[in-house]
C-alpha positions in Angstrom: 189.0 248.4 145.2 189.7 244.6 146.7 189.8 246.5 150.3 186.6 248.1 149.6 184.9 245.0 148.2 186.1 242.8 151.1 184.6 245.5 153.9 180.9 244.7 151.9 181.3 240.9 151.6 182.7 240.0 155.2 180.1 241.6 157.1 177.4 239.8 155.1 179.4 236.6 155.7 179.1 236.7 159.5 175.6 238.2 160.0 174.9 234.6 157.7 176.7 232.5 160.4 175.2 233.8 162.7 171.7 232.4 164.8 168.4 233.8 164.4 169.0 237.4 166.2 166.3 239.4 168.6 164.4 241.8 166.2 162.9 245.0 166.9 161.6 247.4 164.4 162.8 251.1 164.9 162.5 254.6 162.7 165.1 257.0 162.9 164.3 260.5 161.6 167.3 262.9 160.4 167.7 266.6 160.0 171.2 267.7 158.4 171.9 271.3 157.5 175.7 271.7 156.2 176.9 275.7 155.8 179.7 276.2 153.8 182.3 278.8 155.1 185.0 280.7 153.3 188.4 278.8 152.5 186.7 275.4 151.9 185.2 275.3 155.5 182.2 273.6 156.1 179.7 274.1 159.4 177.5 270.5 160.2 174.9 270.4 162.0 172.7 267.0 162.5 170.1 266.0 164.8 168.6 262.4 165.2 165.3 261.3 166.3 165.1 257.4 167.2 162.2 255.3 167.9 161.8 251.4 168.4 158.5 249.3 169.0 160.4 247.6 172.2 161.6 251.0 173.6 159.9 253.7 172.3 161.3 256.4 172.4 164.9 256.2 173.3 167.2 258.0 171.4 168.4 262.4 170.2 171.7 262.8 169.0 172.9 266.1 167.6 175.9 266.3 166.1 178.1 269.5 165.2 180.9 269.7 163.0 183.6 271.7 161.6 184.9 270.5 158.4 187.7 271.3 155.8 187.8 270.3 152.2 191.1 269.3 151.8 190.8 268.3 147.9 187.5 267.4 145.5 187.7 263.4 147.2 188.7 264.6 150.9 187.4 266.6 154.0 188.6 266.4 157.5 186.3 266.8 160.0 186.0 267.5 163.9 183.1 267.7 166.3 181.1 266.9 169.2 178.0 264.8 169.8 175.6 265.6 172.6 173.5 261.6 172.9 170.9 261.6 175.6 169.3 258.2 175.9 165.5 256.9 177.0 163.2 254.1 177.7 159.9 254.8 176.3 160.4 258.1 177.0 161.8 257.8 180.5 165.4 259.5 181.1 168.3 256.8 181.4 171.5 258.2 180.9 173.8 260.9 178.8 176.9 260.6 176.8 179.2 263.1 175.2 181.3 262.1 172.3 184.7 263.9 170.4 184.4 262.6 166.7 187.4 262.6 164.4 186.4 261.9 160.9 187.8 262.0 157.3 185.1 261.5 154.3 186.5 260.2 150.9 184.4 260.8 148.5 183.7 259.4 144.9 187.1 257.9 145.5 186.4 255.5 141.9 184.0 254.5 139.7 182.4 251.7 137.7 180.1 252.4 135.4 177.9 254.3 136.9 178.5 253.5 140.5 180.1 255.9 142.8 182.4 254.6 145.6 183.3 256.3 148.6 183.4 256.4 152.2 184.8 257.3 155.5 186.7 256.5 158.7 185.1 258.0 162.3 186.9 257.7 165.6 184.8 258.7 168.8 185.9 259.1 172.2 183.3 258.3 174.7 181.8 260.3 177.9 179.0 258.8 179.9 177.7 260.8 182.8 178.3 258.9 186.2 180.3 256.7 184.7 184.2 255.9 184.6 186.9 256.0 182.0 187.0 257.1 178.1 185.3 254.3 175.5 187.6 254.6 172.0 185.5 253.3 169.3 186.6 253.0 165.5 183.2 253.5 162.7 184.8 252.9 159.0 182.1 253.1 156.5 181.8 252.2 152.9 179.3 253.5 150.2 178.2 252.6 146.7 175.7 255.3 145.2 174.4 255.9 141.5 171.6 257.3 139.6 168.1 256.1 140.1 165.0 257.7 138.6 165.1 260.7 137.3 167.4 263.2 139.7 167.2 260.8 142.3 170.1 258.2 143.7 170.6 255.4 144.8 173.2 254.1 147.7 174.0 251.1 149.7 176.1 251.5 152.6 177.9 249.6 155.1 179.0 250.6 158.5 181.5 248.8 161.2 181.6 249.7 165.3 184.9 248.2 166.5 185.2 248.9 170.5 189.2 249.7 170.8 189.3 249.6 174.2 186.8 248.2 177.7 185.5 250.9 180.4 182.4 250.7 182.4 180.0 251.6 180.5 181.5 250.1 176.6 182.1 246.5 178.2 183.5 244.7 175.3 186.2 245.4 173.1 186.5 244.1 169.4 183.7 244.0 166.6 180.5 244.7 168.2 178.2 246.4 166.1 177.2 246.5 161.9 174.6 248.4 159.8 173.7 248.0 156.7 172.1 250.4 154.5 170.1 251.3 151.7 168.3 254.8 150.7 167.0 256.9 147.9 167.6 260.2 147.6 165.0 262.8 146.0 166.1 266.4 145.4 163.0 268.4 146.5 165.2 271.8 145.7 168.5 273.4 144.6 169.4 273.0 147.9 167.5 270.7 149.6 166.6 266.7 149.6 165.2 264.0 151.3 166.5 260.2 151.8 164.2 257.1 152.5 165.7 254.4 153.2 165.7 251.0 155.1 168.9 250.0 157.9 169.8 247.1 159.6 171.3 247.7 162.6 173.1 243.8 163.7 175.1 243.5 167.0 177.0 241.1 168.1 176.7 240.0 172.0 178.6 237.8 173.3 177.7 234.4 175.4 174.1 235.8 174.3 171.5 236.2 171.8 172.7 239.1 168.9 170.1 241.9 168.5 168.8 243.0 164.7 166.9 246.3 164.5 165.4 246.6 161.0 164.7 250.8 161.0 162.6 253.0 158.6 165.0 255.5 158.1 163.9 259.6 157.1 166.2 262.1 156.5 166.0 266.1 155.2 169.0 267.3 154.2 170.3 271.0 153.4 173.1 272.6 152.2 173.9 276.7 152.1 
Protein backbone atom coordinates (compact mmCIF):
# COMPACT_ATOMS: atom_id res chain seq x y z
CA UNK A 1 0.00 0.00 0.00
CA UNK A 2 2.89 2.67 1.06
CA UNK A 3 4.62 1.53 -2.42
CA UNK A 4 1.55 2.23 -4.20
CA UNK A 5 0.78 5.50 -2.47
CA UNK A 6 4.42 6.72 -2.93
CA UNK A 7 4.28 5.90 -7.07
CA UNK A 8 0.98 8.65 -6.97
CA UNK A 9 2.60 11.30 -4.63
CA UNK A 10 6.23 11.46 -6.14
CA UNK A 11 5.23 12.06 -9.59
CA UNK A 12 2.99 14.95 -8.60
CA UNK A 13 5.87 16.28 -6.44
CA UNK A 14 8.26 16.72 -9.38
CA UNK A 15 5.88 17.88 -12.21
CA UNK A 16 5.31 20.79 -9.10
CA UNK A 17 9.07 21.63 -9.12
CA UNK A 18 9.20 21.77 -12.21
CA UNK A 19 9.07 25.30 -14.71
CA UNK A 20 6.25 26.24 -16.70
CA UNK A 21 6.28 23.26 -19.49
CA UNK A 22 5.50 23.66 -23.51
CA UNK A 23 1.77 22.70 -23.86
CA UNK A 24 0.04 21.31 -26.66
CA UNK A 25 -3.45 19.95 -26.67
CA UNK A 26 -3.85 16.38 -28.26
CA UNK A 27 -6.94 13.67 -28.57
CA UNK A 28 -6.12 10.15 -28.64
CA UNK A 29 -8.93 7.78 -29.75
CA UNK A 30 -8.82 3.94 -28.66
CA UNK A 31 -10.34 0.87 -29.97
CA UNK A 32 -9.76 -2.35 -27.62
CA UNK A 33 -11.36 -5.74 -28.47
CA UNK A 34 -10.10 -8.49 -25.87
CA UNK A 35 -11.24 -12.44 -26.96
CA UNK A 36 -11.09 -14.70 -24.39
CA UNK A 37 -9.61 -18.29 -25.35
CA UNK A 38 -9.93 -21.61 -23.67
CA UNK A 39 -7.68 -22.42 -20.52
CA UNK A 40 -7.76 -18.66 -19.26
CA UNK A 41 -6.17 -17.30 -22.54
CA UNK A 42 -6.96 -14.13 -23.54
CA UNK A 43 -6.43 -12.58 -27.45
CA UNK A 44 -5.81 -8.33 -27.29
CA UNK A 45 -6.13 -6.36 -29.84
CA UNK A 46 -5.77 -2.36 -29.54
CA UNK A 47 -5.44 0.35 -31.95
CA UNK A 48 -4.59 4.12 -31.24
CA UNK A 49 -5.51 7.09 -33.10
CA UNK A 50 -3.37 10.40 -31.94
CA UNK A 51 -3.87 13.79 -32.77
CA UNK A 52 -2.19 17.16 -31.44
CA UNK A 53 -2.97 20.97 -32.47
CA UNK A 54 1.02 21.42 -33.00
CA UNK A 55 1.41 18.15 -35.08
CA UNK A 56 -1.63 17.04 -36.32
CA UNK A 57 -1.79 13.99 -37.01
CA UNK A 58 1.14 12.03 -35.86
CA UNK A 59 0.52 9.00 -34.21
CA UNK A 60 -1.32 4.71 -34.91
CA UNK A 61 -0.29 2.27 -32.64
CA UNK A 62 -1.78 -1.23 -32.69
CA UNK A 63 -1.13 -3.42 -30.28
CA UNK A 64 -1.66 -7.34 -30.14
CA UNK A 65 -1.49 -9.44 -27.31
CA UNK A 66 -1.61 -12.86 -25.98
CA UNK A 67 -2.49 -13.07 -22.42
CA UNK A 68 -2.79 -15.76 -19.56
CA UNK A 69 -4.87 -15.46 -16.40
CA UNK A 70 -2.69 -16.77 -14.05
CA UNK A 71 -5.12 -16.23 -10.85
CA UNK A 72 -8.40 -13.78 -10.27
CA UNK A 73 -5.52 -10.64 -9.48
CA UNK A 74 -2.87 -11.73 -12.27
CA UNK A 75 -2.39 -12.08 -16.10
CA UNK A 76 0.80 -12.33 -17.93
CA UNK A 77 0.97 -10.95 -21.11
CA UNK A 78 3.10 -10.87 -24.42
CA UNK A 79 2.88 -8.99 -27.65
CA UNK A 80 3.99 -6.76 -30.26
CA UNK A 81 3.35 -3.17 -31.19
CA UNK A 82 3.44 -1.95 -34.79
CA UNK A 83 3.98 2.49 -34.01
CA UNK A 84 4.19 4.37 -37.30
CA UNK A 85 4.81 8.01 -36.56
CA UNK A 86 3.69 11.51 -38.57
CA UNK A 87 3.89 15.23 -38.86
CA UNK A 88 0.63 16.56 -39.78
CA UNK A 89 0.08 13.81 -41.67
CA UNK A 90 3.51 13.48 -43.37
CA UNK A 91 5.40 10.05 -42.87
CA UNK A 92 8.47 10.34 -40.44
CA UNK A 93 9.57 7.26 -39.18
CA UNK A 94 8.39 3.46 -37.88
CA UNK A 95 9.09 1.59 -34.78
CA UNK A 96 8.46 -2.00 -33.72
CA UNK A 97 8.12 -2.84 -30.16
CA UNK A 98 8.20 -6.63 -27.98
CA UNK A 99 6.03 -5.81 -24.75
CA UNK A 100 6.30 -7.92 -21.67
CA UNK A 101 3.63 -7.13 -19.28
CA UNK A 102 1.96 -8.52 -16.01
CA UNK A 103 -1.50 -6.69 -14.94
CA UNK A 104 -2.46 -7.01 -11.12
CA UNK A 105 -5.66 -6.33 -10.71
CA UNK A 106 -7.95 -5.26 -7.72
CA UNK A 107 -4.89 -6.18 -5.80
CA UNK A 108 -6.77 -4.24 -2.36
CA UNK A 109 -9.33 -2.19 -1.39
CA UNK A 110 -10.57 0.78 0.66
CA UNK A 111 -13.81 1.41 0.89
CA UNK A 112 -14.94 1.51 -2.22
CA UNK A 113 -11.72 2.09 -4.19
CA UNK A 114 -10.17 -0.52 -6.18
CA UNK A 115 -6.40 -0.64 -6.54
CA UNK A 116 -4.41 -2.19 -9.12
CA UNK A 117 -2.02 -1.95 -11.72
CA UNK A 118 0.75 -3.17 -13.90
CA UNK A 119 4.43 -3.37 -14.92
CA UNK A 120 5.28 -3.17 -19.04
CA UNK A 121 8.76 -3.72 -20.36
CA UNK A 122 9.25 -2.79 -24.16
CA UNK A 123 12.05 -3.44 -26.33
CA UNK A 124 12.54 -0.86 -29.04
CA UNK A 125 13.00 -1.15 -33.04
CA UNK A 126 13.24 1.94 -35.07
CA UNK A 127 13.60 1.55 -38.87
CA UNK A 128 17.08 2.99 -40.09
CA UNK A 129 18.15 3.35 -36.96
CA UNK A 130 20.80 1.41 -34.61
CA UNK A 131 20.60 -0.56 -31.47
CA UNK A 132 17.62 -1.97 -29.10
CA UNK A 133 15.89 0.95 -26.65
CA UNK A 134 14.77 -1.03 -23.17
CA UNK A 135 12.17 0.95 -21.56
CA UNK A 136 10.43 0.10 -18.18
CA UNK A 137 6.28 1.54 -18.02
CA UNK A 138 4.95 0.61 -14.26
CA UNK A 139 1.52 1.91 -13.79
CA UNK A 140 -0.76 2.33 -10.94
CA UNK A 141 -4.63 2.65 -10.81
CA UNK A 142 -7.39 3.67 -8.35
CA UNK A 143 -11.05 2.97 -9.79
CA UNK A 144 -14.60 2.89 -8.06
CA UNK A 145 -18.17 3.36 -8.73
CA UNK A 146 -19.45 6.56 -10.24
CA UNK A 147 -22.99 7.07 -11.42
CA UNK A 148 -25.06 4.61 -11.88
CA UNK A 149 -23.03 1.41 -13.69
CA UNK A 150 -20.43 3.74 -14.51
CA UNK A 151 -16.57 4.03 -12.87
CA UNK A 152 -14.40 6.05 -12.05
CA UNK A 153 -10.39 5.71 -12.28
CA UNK A 154 -7.30 7.80 -11.86
CA UNK A 155 -4.27 6.44 -13.14
CA UNK A 156 -0.60 7.08 -13.16
CA UNK A 157 1.98 5.96 -15.60
CA UNK A 158 6.04 6.13 -15.46
CA UNK A 159 8.55 5.82 -18.83
CA UNK A 160 11.97 5.02 -17.39
CA UNK A 161 14.61 4.72 -20.45
CA UNK A 162 16.93 1.63 -19.17
CA UNK A 163 19.34 2.07 -21.48
CA UNK A 164 20.74 5.01 -24.55
CA UNK A 165 20.75 4.07 -28.46
CA UNK A 166 20.25 6.42 -31.30
CA UNK A 167 17.15 6.92 -31.49
CA UNK A 168 16.03 6.75 -27.20
CA UNK A 169 18.94 9.31 -26.36
CA UNK A 170 18.55 9.56 -22.64
CA UNK A 171 18.36 7.12 -20.08
CA UNK A 172 16.58 7.49 -16.67
CA UNK A 173 12.94 8.98 -15.91
CA UNK A 174 11.85 10.65 -18.96
CA UNK A 175 8.30 10.52 -19.39
CA UNK A 176 4.81 10.60 -16.84
CA UNK A 177 1.03 10.52 -17.53
CA UNK A 178 -1.48 11.07 -15.52
CA UNK A 179 -4.95 10.04 -15.88
CA UNK A 180 -8.48 10.27 -15.27
CA UNK A 181 -11.63 8.57 -17.14
CA UNK A 182 -15.17 7.50 -16.75
CA UNK A 183 -16.29 4.46 -17.85
CA UNK A 184 -19.96 3.95 -19.23
CA UNK A 185 -21.20 0.39 -20.04
CA UNK A 186 -23.13 0.91 -23.33
CA UNK A 187 -23.76 -3.21 -23.35
CA UNK A 188 -23.09 -6.64 -21.75
CA UNK A 189 -20.12 -6.54 -23.54
CA UNK A 190 -19.18 -3.30 -24.54
CA UNK A 191 -18.16 0.29 -22.97
CA UNK A 192 -16.78 3.43 -23.64
CA UNK A 193 -14.16 5.63 -21.47
CA UNK A 194 -13.80 9.52 -21.60
CA UNK A 195 -11.32 10.78 -19.94
CA UNK A 196 -8.65 13.66 -19.72
CA UNK A 197 -4.36 12.69 -19.69
CA UNK A 198 -1.53 14.54 -19.08
CA UNK A 199 1.22 13.51 -20.82
CA UNK A 200 4.64 15.47 -18.85
CA UNK A 201 8.14 14.85 -20.12
CA UNK A 202 11.05 15.60 -18.78
CA UNK A 203 13.95 17.05 -21.24
CA UNK A 204 16.86 17.73 -20.17
CA UNK A 205 19.16 21.14 -20.46
CA UNK A 206 15.61 22.14 -22.10
CA UNK A 207 12.13 23.23 -21.78
CA UNK A 208 9.78 19.91 -20.49
CA UNK A 209 6.80 19.36 -22.81
CA UNK A 210 2.97 18.87 -21.29
CA UNK A 211 0.38 17.52 -23.64
CA UNK A 212 -3.11 17.83 -21.96
CA UNK A 213 -5.20 15.04 -24.42
CA UNK A 214 -8.96 14.41 -24.73
CA UNK A 215 -8.95 10.88 -24.45
CA UNK A 216 -11.91 8.32 -26.28
CA UNK A 217 -11.91 4.81 -25.91
CA UNK A 218 -14.49 1.72 -27.05
CA UNK A 219 -13.82 -1.17 -25.48
CA UNK A 220 -15.02 -4.85 -26.13
CA UNK A 221 -14.76 -8.05 -24.63
CA UNK A 222 -16.04 -11.69 -26.22
Amino acid sequence: MRLLLATLVVPAALIATQAQAKEDTQHWETLNVTVNLPDNFKLNSESIFRSSDERGFYELEQNVMVGKKLNKNVTAWLGYTFNPTYNQGNFRAREHRFRQQVNFDNVAQIGKVKLGGRVRMEERWREGRIGTGWRLRPQVKASMPFVGKSTFTVSHESFINLNTTSFQTTSGYDRMRNAASVNVPLAKNVSVDVGYLNQHGFVRNGEDTSDNVLTLGLSATF
